[in-house]
C-alpha positions as CSV (number, residue, x, y, z in Angstrom):
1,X,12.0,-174.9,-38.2
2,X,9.5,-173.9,-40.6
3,X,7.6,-172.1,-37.9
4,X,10.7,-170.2,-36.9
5,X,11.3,-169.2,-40.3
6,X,8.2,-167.2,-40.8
7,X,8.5,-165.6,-37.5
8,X,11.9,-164.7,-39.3
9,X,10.5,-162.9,-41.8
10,X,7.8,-161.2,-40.5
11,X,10.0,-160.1,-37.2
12,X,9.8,-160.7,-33.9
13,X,7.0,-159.4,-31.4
14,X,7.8,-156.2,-29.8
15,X,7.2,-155.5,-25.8
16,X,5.1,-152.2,-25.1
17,X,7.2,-149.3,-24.3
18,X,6.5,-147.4,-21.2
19,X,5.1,-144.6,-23.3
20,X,3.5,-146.7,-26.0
21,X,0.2,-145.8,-27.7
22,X,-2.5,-147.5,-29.4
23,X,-1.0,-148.4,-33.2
24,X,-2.9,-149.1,-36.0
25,X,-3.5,-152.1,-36.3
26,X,-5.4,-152.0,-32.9
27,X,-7.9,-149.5,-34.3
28,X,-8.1,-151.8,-37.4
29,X,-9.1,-154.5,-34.6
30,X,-11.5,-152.3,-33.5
31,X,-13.8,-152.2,-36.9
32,X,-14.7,-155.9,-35.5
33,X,-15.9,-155.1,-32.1
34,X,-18.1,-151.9,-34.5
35,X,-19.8,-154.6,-36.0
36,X,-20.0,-156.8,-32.4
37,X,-22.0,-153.6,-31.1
38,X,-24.2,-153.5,-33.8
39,X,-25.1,-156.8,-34.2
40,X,-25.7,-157.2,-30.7
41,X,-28.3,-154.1,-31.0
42,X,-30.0,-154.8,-34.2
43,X,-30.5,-158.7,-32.9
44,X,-32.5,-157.6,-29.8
45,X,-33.8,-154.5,-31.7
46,X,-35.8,-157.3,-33.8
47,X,-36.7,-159.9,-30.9
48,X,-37.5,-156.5,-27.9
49,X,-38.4,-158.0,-24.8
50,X,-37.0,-159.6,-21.3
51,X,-35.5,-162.8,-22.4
52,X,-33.9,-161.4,-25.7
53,X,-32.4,-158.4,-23.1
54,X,-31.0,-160.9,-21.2
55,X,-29.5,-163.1,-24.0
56,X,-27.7,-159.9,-25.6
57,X,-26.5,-158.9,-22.4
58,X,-24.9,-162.7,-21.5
59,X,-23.2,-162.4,-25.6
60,X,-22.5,-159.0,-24.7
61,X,-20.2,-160.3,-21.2
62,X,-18.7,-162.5,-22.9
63,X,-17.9,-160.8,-25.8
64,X,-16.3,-158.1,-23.4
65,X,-14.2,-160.4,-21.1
66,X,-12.6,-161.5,-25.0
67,X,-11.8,-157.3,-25.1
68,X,-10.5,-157.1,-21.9
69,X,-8.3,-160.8,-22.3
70,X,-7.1,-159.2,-25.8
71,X,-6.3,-155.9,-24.0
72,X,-4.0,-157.2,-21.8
73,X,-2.1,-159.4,-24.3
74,X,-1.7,-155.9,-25.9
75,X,-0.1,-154.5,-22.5
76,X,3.0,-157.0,-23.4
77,X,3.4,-156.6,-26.8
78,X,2.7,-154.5,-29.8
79,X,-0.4,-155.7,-31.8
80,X,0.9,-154.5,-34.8
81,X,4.3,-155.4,-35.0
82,X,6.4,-159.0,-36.0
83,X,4.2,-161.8,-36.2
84,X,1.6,-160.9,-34.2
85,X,-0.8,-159.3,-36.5
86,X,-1.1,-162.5,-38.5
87,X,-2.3,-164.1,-35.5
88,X,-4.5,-161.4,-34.9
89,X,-5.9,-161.7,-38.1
90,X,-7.0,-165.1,-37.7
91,X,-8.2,-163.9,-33.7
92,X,-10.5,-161.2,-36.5
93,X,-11.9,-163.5,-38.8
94,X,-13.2,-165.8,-35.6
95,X,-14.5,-162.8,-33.6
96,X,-16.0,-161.3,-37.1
97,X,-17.7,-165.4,-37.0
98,X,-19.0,-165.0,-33.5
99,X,-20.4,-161.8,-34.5
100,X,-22.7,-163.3,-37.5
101,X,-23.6,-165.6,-35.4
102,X,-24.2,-163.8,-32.6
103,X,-28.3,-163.3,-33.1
104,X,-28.3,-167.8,-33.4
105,X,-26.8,-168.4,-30.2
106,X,-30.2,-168.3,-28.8
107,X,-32.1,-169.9,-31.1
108,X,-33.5,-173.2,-30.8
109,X,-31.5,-175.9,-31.6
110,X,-33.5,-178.4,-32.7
111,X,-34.0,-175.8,-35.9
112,X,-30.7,-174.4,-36.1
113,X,-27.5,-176.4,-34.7
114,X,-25.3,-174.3,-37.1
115,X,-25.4,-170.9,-35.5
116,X,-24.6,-171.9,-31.6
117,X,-21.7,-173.9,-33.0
118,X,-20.2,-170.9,-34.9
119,X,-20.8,-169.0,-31.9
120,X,-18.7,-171.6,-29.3
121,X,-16.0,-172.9,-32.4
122,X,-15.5,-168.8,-33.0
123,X,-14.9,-168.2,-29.1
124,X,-12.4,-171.2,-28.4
125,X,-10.6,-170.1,-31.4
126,X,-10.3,-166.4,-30.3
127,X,-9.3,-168.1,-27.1
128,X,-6.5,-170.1,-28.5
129,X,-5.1,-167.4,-30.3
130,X,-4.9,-165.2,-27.6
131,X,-3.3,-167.8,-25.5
132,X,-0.7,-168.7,-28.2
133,X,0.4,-164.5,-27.8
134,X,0.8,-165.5,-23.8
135,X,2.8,-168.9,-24.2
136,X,5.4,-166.6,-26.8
137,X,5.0,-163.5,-23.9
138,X,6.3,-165.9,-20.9
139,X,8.2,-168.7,-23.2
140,X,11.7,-167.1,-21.2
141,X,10.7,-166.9,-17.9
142,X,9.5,-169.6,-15.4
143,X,7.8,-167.8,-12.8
144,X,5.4,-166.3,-15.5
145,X,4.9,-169.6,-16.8
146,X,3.6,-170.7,-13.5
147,X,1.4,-167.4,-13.5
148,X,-0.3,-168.1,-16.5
149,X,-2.0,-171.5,-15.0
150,X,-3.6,-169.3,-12.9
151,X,-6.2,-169.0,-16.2
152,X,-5.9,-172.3,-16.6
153,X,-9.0,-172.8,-15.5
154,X,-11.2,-170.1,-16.5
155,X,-9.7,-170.7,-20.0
156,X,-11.0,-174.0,-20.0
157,X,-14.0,-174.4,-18.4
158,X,-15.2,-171.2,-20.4
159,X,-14.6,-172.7,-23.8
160,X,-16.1,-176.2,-22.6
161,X,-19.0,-174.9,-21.3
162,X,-19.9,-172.8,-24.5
163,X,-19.7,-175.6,-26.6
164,X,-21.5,-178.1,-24.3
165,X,-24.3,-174.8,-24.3
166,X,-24.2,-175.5,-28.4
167,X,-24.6,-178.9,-28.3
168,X,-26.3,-180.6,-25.5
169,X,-29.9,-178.8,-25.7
170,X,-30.5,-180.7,-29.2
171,X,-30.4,-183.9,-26.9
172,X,-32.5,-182.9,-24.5
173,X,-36.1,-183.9,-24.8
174,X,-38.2,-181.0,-23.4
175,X,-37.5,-177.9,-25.2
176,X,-38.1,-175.6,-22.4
177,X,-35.5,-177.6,-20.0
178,X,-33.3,-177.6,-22.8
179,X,-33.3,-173.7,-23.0
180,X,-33.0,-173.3,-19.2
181,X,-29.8,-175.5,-19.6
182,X,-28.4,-173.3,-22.4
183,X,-28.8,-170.0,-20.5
184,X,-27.3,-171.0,-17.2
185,X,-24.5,-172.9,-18.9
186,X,-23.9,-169.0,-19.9
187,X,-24.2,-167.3,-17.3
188,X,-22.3,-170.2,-15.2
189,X,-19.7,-168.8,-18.2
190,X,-19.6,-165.1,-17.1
191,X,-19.5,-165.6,-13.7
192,X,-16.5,-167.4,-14.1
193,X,-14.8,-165.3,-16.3
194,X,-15.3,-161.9,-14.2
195,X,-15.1,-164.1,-11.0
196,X,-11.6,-165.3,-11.8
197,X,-10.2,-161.6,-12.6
198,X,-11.5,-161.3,-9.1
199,X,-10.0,-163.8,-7.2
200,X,-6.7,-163.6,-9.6
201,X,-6.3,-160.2,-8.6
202,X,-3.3,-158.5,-10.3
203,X,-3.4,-162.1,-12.7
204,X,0.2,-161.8,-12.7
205,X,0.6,-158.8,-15.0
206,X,1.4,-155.4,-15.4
207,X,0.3,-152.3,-17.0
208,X,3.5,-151.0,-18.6
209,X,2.0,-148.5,-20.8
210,X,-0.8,-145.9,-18.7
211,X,-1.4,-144.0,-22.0
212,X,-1.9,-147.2,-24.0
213,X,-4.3,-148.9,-21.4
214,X,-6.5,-145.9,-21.3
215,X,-6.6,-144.8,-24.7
216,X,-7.5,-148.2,-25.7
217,X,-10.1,-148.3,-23.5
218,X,-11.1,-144.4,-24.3
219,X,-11.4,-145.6,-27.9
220,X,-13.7,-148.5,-27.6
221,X,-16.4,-146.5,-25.3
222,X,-16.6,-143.8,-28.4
223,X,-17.1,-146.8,-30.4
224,X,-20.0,-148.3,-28.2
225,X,-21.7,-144.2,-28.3
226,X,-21.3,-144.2,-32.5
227,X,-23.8,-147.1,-31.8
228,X,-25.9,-145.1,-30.4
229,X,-25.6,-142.4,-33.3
230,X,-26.3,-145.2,-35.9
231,X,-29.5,-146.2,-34.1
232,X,-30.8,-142.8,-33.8
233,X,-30.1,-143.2,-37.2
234,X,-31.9,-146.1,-37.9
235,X,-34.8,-145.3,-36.1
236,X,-35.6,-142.0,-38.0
237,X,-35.6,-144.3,-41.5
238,X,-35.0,-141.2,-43.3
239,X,-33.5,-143.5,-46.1
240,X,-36.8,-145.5,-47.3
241,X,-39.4,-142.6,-46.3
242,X,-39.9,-139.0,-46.8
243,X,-38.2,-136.4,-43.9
244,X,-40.5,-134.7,-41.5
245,X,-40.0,-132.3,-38.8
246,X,-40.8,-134.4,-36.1
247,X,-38.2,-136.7,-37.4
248,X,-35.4,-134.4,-37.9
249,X,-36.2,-132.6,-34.6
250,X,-35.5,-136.1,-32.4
251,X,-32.5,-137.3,-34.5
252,X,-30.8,-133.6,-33.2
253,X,-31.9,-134.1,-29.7
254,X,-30.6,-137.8,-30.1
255,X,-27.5,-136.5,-31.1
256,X,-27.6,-133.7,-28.7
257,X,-28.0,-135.7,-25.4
258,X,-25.5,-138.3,-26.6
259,X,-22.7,-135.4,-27.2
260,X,-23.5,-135.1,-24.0
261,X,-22.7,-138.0,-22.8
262,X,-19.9,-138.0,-24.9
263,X,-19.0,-134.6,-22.4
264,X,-19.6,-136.2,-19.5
265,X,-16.5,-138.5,-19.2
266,X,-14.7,-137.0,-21.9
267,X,-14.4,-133.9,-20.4
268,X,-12.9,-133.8,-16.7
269,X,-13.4,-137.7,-15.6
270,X,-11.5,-139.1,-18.4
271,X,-8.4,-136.9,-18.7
272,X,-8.4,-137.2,-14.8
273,X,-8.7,-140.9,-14.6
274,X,-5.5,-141.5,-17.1
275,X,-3.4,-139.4,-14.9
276,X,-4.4,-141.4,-11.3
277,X,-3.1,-144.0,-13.5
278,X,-0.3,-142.7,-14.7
279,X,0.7,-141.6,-11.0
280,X,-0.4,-145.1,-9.6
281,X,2.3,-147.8,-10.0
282,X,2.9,-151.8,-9.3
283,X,0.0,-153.8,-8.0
284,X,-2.2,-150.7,-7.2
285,X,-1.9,-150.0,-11.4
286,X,-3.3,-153.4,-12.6
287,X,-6.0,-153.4,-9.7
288,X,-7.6,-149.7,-10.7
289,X,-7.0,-150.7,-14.4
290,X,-8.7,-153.9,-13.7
291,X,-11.7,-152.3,-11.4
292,X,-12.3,-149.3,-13.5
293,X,-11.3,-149.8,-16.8
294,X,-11.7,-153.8,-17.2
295,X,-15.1,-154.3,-15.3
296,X,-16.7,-150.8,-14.9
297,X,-16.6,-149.8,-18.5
298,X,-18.8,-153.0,-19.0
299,X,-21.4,-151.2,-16.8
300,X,-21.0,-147.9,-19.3
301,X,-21.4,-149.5,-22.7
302,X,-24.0,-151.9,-21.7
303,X,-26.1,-148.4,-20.7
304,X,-25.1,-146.8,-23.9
305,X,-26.5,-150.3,-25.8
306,X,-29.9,-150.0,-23.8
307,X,-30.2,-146.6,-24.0
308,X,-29.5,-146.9,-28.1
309,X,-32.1,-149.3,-28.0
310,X,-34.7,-147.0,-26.6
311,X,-34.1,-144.0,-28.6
312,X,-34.5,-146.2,-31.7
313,X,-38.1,-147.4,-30.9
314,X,-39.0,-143.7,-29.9
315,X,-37.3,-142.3,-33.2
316,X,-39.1,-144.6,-35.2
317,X,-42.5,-143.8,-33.4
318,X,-41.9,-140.2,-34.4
319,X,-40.6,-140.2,-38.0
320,X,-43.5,-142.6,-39.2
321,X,-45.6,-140.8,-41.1
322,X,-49.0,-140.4,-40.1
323,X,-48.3,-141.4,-36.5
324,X,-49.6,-138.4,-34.5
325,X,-46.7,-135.9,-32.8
326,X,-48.9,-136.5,-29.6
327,X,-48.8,-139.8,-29.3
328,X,-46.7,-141.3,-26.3
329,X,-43.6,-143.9,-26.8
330,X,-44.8,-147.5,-26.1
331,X,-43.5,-150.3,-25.0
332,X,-40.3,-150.6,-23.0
333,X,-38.9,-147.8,-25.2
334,X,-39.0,-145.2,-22.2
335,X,-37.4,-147.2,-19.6
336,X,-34.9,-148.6,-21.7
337,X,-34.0,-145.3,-22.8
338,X,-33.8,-143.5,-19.6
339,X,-31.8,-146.7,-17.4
340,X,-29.4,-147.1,-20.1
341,X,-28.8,-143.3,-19.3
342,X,-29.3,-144.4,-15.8
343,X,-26.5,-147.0,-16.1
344,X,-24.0,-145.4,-18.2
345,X,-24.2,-142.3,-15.7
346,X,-23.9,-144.8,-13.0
347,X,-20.8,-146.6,-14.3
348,X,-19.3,-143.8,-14.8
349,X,-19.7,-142.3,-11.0
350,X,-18.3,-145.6,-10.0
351,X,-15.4,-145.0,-12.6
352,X,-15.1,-142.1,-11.1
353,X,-14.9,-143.0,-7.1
354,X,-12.3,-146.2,-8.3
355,X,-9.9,-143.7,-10.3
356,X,-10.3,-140.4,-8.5
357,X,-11.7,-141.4,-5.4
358,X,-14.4,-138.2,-5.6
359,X,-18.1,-138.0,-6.3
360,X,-19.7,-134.8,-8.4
361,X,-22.8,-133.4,-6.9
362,X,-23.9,-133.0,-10.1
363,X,-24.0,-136.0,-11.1
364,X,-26.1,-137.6,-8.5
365,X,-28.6,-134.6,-8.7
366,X,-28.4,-136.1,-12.7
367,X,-29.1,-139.3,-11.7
368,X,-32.0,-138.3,-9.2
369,X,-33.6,-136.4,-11.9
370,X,-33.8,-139.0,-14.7
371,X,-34.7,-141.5,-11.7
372,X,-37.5,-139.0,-10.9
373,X,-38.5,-138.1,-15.1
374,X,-39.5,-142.0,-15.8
375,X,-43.1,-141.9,-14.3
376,X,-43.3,-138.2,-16.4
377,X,-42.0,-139.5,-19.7
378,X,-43.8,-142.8,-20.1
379,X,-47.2,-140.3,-20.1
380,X,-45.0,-137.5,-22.8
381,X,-45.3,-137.9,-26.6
382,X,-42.5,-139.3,-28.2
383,X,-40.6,-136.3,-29.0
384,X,-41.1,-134.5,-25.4
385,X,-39.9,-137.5,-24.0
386,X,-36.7,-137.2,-25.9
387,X,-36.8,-133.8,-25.2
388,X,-36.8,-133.9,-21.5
389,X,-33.7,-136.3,-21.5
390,X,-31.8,-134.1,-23.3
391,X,-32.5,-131.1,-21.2
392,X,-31.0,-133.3,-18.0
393,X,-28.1,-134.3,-19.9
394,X,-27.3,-130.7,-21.2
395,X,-28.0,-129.3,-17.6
396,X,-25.7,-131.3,-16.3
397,X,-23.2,-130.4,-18.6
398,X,-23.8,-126.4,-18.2
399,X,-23.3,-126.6,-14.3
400,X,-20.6,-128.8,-14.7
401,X,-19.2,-126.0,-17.3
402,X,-20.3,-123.1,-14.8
403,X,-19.8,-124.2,-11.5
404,X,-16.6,-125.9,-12.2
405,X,-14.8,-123.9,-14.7
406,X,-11.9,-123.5,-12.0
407,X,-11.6,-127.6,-11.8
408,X,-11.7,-127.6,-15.4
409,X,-8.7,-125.2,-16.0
410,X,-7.0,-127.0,-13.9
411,X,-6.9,-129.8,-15.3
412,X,-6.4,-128.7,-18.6
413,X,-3.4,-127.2,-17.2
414,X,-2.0,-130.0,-16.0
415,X,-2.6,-131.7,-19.2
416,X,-1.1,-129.0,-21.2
417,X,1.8,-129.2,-19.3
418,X,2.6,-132.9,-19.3
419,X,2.0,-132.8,-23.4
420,X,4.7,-130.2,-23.8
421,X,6.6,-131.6,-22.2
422,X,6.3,-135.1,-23.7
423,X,6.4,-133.3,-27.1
424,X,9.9,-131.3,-25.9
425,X,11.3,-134.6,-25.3
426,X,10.3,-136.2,-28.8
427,X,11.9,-133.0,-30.3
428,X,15.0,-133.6,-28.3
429,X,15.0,-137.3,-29.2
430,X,14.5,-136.8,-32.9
431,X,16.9,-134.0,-33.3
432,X,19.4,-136.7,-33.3
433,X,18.4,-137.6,-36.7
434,X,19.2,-134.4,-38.1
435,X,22.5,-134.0,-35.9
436,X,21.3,-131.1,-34.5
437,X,21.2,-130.5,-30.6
438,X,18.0,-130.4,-28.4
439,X,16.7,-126.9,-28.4
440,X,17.8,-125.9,-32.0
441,X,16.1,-125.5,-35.2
């Protein structure tokens, strides 16, 4: 009774409209996976080589499959609306958890048992609250009831396997055996996540709302490259130390090649993608949403997270005072910096071949070139290094500009189109409110 009678209150959940749009509250949700980003960066920022990579990638999967899980609650019901954002609050304030104790989950438990717990208490509880959405989604109907077991398993094993990850290597007696454990518990934990929205196929659900599916996922990706602004950012230090030339001269071309970035799916591949979408319907929908949006974004922002990486160390290298212009980046700065552009460019071709089912010249003469530039920018000072990236990623956005300019207009053309005439409608409907008939003023 009691239960029912907040629910009362606070008003019921509300299904997704055909239509729909991110609300609010989503973006609100958002400032948590801003942190996520960060914190996953400035953890393996301070620990840079293989095995930290590998651990921020494994926190990084499983942080994403909790995205994608909470993205298609949000393809049933309004995030923002009724009840829901109370529970969402609580699903916050557990991923906020896993977040801070994100950079422990590694760490060895014999000296810290506190952060690895966070880390697999704050999962099962992000977990449980987005099961509790399904269980109100499908309370009415049967046949989704029977659907939802379908996760049953994944759901399960996931969360027991995290905290058996937190608490079994503090038993074992060699360290080293203990660790070994710990990291293929995880991994055991994302192939079975990404595995099961494999075999699961459509996982019994739907995308009712094209726009909202990819302007959630639209939003997120600018999220994961304001990462990369903030560790451009970071790495110049011009906070605690005077500004130099060198220094302001790579934040611009940091900025520079990451706008263009920015252009390269934001322009054409983007706006295209949401309207094969839009135009694709039943179980073809939910498997292009799940294929390109669902696992291949995954490939995008874990480039854009190793490519921030890079251009951090590199920035750093040339802001420090008294570090000469000439030297060259060390480390794995230059690789890291050049495959996460590799990657995200990657991803993004694939994006591209699942959604539109074309491949852009130019991009795979971009990818051949920064393939090509490694061997030539691990020998290049700092700054030339950044230099010569950004020149590939602004080339390929001037012949995308030139050579397609008819694609482009297009495009926009069709885009134009569709928003008038979604806007013509909204006139029509709120008209109504004023009395007046569609079409007058």
């Amino acid at each position: 009774m009691g239960d029912q009678a907040w629910r009362g209150r606070l008003g019921p959940a509300v299904g997704i409209a055909p239509g729909a749009r991110v609300d609010k509250f989503e973006i609100f949700f958002d400032l948590v996976f801003v942190f996520s980003f960060f914190n996953i960066a400035r953890s393996t920022a301070a620990n840079l080589n293989g095995t930290g990579l590998v651990h921020a990638l494994l926190v990084l999967a499983v942080l994403w499959w909790c995205w994608v899980v909470h993205t298609v609650v949000a393809t049933r019901i309004r995030i923002g609306e009724g009840f829901v954002p109370v529970l969402m609050v609580a699903g916050m304030a557990a991923l906020f958890s896993f977040a801070v104790a994100m950079p422990q989950a590694f760490v060895n438990s014999r000296e810290n048992r506190i952060g690895p717990i966070v880390v697999a208490v704050s999962y099962v509880v992000i977990r449980a609250v987005h099961l509790a959405l399904f269980l109100h989604i499908v309370r009415d109907n049967p046949a989704e009831r029977r659907q939802l077991l379908r996760y049953a398993p994944e759901l399960t094993l996931s969360t027991v396997l995290l905290l058996v990850a937190a608490l079994l290597p503090a038993h074992l007696p060699d360290p080293g055996t203990a660790h070994l454990v710990r990291d293929a518990l995880w991994v055991t934990v994302v192939l079975l996540q990404y595995g099961t929205g494999l075999l699961n196929r459509t996982w019994g659900w739907e995308v009712t709302s094209a726009e909202h599916w990819t302007e959630r996922y639209d939003l997120i990706l600018i999220i994961a490259l304001g990462e990369s602004v903030i560790s451009v950012g970071l790495g110049s230090d011009l906070l605690s130390q005077p500004a130099t030339w060198p220094g302001v001269t790579a934040g611009v071309l940091g900025i520079v090649f990451t706008a263009a970035l920015w252009w390269a799916h934001y322009d054409m591949i983007g706006p295209a993608a949401r309207i094969a979408l839009h135009a694709t319907l039943g179980r073809a929908r939910v498997l292009m949403a799940r294929d390109a949006y669902a696992y291949l974004y995954l490939l995008m922002i874990t480039g854009i997270i190793t490519f921030a990486l890079g251009a951090e160390g590199i920035m750093h290298d040339v802001a420090e005072p008294g570090v000469p212009i000439t030297e060259p980046a060390h480390g794995p700065d230059v690789p890291m910096l050049f495959g996460g552009v590799i990657l995200y460019l990657l991803g993004n071709m694939l994006f591209q071949l699942r959604t539109l089912r074309t491949l852009l010249w130019t991009r795979v003469a971009a990818l051949l070139a920064l393939i090509a530039s490694v061997p030539i920018a691990l020998s290049l000072p700092g700054l030339a290094t950044l230099g010569l990236l950004t020149a590939i990623c602004v080339g390929l956005v001037l012949a995308e500009v030139l050579l397609m300019s008819d694609a482009r207009q297009t495009l926009r053309a069709a885009v134009f189109e569709e928003r008038t005439a979604h806007e013509t409608h909204e006139a029509a409907y709120r008209a109504r409110w004023h009395g007046q008939p569609p079409g007058t003023t």
